[in-house]
Each structure stands twice: as structure tokens, then as C-alpha cells.
C-alpha positions in Angstrom: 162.6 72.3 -32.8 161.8 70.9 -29.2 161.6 74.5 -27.9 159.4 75.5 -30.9 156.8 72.9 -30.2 156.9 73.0 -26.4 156.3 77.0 -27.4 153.2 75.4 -29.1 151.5 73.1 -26.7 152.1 76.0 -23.8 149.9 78.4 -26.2 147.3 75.8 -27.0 147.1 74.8 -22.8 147.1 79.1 -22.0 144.5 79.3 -24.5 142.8 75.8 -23.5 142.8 77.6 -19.7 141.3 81.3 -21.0 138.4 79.3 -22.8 137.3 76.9 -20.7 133.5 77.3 -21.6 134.8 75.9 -24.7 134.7 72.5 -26.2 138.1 71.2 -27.3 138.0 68.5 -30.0 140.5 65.9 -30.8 141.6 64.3 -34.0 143.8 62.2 -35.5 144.3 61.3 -39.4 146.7 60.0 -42.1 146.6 60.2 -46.0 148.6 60.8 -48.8 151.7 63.5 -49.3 151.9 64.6 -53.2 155.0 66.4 -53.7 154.9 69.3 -56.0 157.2 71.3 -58.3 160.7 70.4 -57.9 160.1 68.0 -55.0 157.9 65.8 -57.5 161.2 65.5 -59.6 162.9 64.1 -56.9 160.3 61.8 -54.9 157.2 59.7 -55.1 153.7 60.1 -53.3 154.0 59.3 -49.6 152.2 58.9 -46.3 151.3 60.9 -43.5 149.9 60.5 -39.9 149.1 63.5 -38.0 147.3 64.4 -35.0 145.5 67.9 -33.5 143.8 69.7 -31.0 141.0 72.1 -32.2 140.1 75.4 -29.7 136.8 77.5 -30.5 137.1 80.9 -31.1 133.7 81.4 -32.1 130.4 80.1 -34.0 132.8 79.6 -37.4 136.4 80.6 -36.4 138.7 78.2 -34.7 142.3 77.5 -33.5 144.2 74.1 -34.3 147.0 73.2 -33.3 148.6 70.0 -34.6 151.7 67.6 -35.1 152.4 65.8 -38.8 154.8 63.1 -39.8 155.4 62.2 -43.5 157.7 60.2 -45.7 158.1 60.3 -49.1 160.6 57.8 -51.1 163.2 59.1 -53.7 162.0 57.8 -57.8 164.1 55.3 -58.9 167.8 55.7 -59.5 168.4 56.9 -55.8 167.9 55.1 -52.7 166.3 56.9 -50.0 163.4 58.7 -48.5 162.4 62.6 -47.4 160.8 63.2 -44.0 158.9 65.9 -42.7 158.0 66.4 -38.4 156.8 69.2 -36.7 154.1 71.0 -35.1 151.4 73.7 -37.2 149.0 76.5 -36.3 146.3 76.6 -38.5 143.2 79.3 -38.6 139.9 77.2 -39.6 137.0 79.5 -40.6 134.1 76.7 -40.8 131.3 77.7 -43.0 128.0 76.8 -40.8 127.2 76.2 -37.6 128.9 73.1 -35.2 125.9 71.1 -35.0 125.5 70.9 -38.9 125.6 67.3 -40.6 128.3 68.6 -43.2 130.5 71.3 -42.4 133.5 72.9 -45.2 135.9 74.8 -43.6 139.4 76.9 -44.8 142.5 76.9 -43.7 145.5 78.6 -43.2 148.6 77.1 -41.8 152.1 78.0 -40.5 153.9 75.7 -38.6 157.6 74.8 -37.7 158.9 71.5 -39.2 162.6 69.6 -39.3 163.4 67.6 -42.9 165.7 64.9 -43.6 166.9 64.4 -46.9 168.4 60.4 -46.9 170.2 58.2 -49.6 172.3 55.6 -49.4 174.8 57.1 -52.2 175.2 60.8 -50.5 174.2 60.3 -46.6 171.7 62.4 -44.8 171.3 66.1 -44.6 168.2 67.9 -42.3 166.7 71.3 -42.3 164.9 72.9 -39.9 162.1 75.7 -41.9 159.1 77.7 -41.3 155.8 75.9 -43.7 153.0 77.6 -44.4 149.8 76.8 -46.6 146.1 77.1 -47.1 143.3 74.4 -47.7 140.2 73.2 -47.1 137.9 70.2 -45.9 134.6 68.9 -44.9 134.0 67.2 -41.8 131.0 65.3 -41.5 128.9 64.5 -38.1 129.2 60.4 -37.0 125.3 60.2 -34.3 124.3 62.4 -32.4 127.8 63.4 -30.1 130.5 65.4 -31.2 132.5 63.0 -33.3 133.4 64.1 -37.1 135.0 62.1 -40.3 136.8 64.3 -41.8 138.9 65.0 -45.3 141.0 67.7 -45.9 143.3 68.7 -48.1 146.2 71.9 -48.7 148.9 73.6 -50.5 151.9 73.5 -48.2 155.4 74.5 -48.9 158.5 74.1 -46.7 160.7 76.4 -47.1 163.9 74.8 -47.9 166.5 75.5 -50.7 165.1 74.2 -53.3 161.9 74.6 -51.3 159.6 71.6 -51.3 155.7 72.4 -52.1 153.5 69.6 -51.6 149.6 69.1 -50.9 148.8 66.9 -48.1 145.5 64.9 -48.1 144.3 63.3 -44.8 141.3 61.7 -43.4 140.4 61.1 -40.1 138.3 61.4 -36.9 137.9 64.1 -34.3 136.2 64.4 -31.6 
């Protein structure tokens, strides 16, 4: 997993290098982790912290590249909790122009994330699996500079046996 996100951050720094015209923005976040399907069987809501870098491509199409922690506790019954790490790559098509008040965006997402699986009756099992998923938010302009508020939310699934689909919803700042 190490290799796969130094893998990452070398892209996003060749990239960073090849468009340096370009404004990178910065953001950070946390939220809520809804577990879907046959995850929801097995675990309550949960948190989430993330942080990501975001690389112009053009007026509406950008790059992000970005790094997500989340927890999830197992329903009652079973001691324990699920956690999720890893780095994404997500596709943001922005409808609007940068300087708008209110911008929605889409987004696709593939990333590379390690899960444990803990309880106190069974012990601890981890799995390493490709996530992918699609979204949206709206980000909306703080003054006059380039920071943003922003809320988004997405369909994610990690691809584990049985696979876990969830929908992340964070908030944050970039800039």
C-alpha cells in the first residue's frame, strides 16, 4: 500500500511540475461514512477525515488526488470496528467557471485502500482492494481569495469479499 501511494504523490508532484501555470488548491474535510448493502448489516454510521490536493486541467476539468481515513463500529452483539486508509484519484468536471460564488461538480473516483475488520470475539483480519465510485458536491467561495466550503458526497464500494458499498459525506475547506 506504501508503494501504491508513493506511486500517487510522485504522479500528483510530475503533474504539479508539467502545470505550473496552474493553481493547486488544498483541502481538508471530515463527515460521516454510511455503510451500504451488506456492510450496513454488519456496522453503524461512522467518521471520516480526509485530506486532497486539487490540479487544474482546465476551465471545468480537474485532477484530485487525496488520502481518507474512516471508522465504522460493529451493531451491537459484536465488539469492534471497520477501518478504511488509502489514497484516491478522482476526475472533477466542475459545472461553471472557478471564480463563481457556487460551483457543483461530479466525480469519479478510484483509489487504493487497506481495511481492517476488528472484534474482540474473532481477532483482526485486513484487506488490501481497489475502490471506486462517483459523486458530487458544491463548493462555495469564502471573500474574495481562493478559499472554498465545500460538501460532497459519493457512492463508493471497496472491493472486498463480501464487498463493502458505502457513501461517504464530508465537508470541508480548500484552498
Amino acid at each position: 500500500m506504501r508503494v501504491a501511494l508513493s506511486l500517487v504523490v510522485l504522479v500528483t508532484i510530475a503533474a504539479a511540475g508539467s502545470l505550473s501555470a496552474q493553481h493547486i488548491r488544498f483541502g481538508i474535510g471530515g463527515g460521516l461514512l454510511v455503510p451500504l448493502s451488506d456492510y450496513r448489516g454488519a456496522d453503524k454510521m461512522g467518521v471520516l477525515i480526509g485530506a486532497d490536493a486539487t490540479i487544474p486541467l482546465s476551465a471545468v476539468l480537474d485532477i484530485r488526488v487525496a488520502g481518507d481515513f474512516s471508522q465504522t463500529s460493529h451493531k451491537s452483539g459484536v465488539a469492534g470496528h471497520t477501518t478504511l486508509d488509502g489514497g484516491l484519484a478522482e476526475l472533477v468536471y466542475s459545472f461553471g467557471h472557478q471564480v463563481s460564488p457556487v460551483l457543483p461538480y461530479l466525480q469519479g473516483v478510484v483509489g487504493y485502500m487497506h481495511g481492517t475488520f476488528a472484534t474482540t470475539q474473532l481477532g483482526t483480519g485486513t484487506q488490501n482492494k481497489i475502490v471506486f465510485g462517483l459523486g458530487g458536491g458544491v463548493a462555495f467561495r469564502l471573500g474574495t481569495g481562493n478559499t472554498r466550503v465545500f460538501v460532497e458526497s459519493r457512492w463508493q464500494r471497496f472491493q472486498s469479499n463480501p464487498s463493502l458499498q458505502m457513501v461517504p459525506i464530508r465537508a470541508g475547506f480548500r484552498f
